[in-house]
C-alpha positions in Angstrom: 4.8 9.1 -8.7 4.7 7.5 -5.2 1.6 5.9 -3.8 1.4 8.8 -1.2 1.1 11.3 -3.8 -1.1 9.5 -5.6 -3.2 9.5 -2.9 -3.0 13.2 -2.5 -3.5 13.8 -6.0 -6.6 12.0 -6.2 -7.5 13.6 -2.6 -7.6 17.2 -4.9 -9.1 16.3 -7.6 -12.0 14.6 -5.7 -12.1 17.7 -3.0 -12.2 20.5 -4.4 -12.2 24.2 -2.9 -10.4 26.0 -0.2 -12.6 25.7 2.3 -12.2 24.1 6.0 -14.8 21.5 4.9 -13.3 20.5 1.4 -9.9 20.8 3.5 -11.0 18.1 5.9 -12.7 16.0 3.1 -9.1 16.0 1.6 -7.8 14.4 4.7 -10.5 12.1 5.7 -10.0 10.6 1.9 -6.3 10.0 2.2 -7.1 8.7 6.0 -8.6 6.1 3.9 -7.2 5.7 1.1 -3.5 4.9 4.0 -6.2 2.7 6.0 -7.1 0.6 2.7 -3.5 0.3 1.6 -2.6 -1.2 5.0 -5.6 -3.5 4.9 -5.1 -5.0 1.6 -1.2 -4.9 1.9 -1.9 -7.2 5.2 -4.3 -9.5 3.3 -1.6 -10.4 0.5 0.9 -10.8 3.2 -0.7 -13.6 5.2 -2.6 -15.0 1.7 1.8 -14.8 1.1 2.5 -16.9 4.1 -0.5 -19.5 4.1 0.2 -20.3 0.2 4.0 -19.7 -0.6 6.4 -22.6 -0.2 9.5 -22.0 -1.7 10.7 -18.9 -3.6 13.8 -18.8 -5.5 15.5 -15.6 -7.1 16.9 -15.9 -10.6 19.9 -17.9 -10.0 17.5 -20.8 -8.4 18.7 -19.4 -4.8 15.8 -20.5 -2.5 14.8 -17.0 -0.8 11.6 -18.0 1.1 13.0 -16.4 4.5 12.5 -13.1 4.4 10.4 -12.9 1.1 6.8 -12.0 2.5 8.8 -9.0 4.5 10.3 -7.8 1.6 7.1 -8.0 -0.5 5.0 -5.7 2.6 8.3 -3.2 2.2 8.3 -2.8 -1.4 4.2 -2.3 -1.0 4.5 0.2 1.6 6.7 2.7 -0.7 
């Protein structure tokens, strides 16, 4: 299951009912469930580039270049 239908998923079980008000409960929760994702995807990031030296892969390949926007990438799926 991907994050964003996790999100949804919990969205429904949290808001239930068909009506315009449960329907716009449903969206003001994934609103923030997206905004607290970002948020805490852009604290590890620069926590990432304030405290990571030197990263290597598993052949001992430095990979520091690169690494904190691959780590935001594979957060954001």
């Amino acid at each position: 299951m991907t994050r964003k239908e996790e999100i949804e998923t919990a969205a429904k079980e949290r808001c239930l009912g068909s009506s315009h008000t449960a329907a716009r409960k449903r969206r003001e929760f994934v609103a923030g469930a997206q905004w607290a994702d970002r948020t805490m995807i852009e604290r590890a990031c620069d926590w990432l580039e304030e405290n990571v030296c030197n990263v290597y892969n598993y052949r001992g390949e430095e990979i520091t270049v690169g690494f904190v926007e691959q780590f935001k990438t594979a957060m954001e799926l």
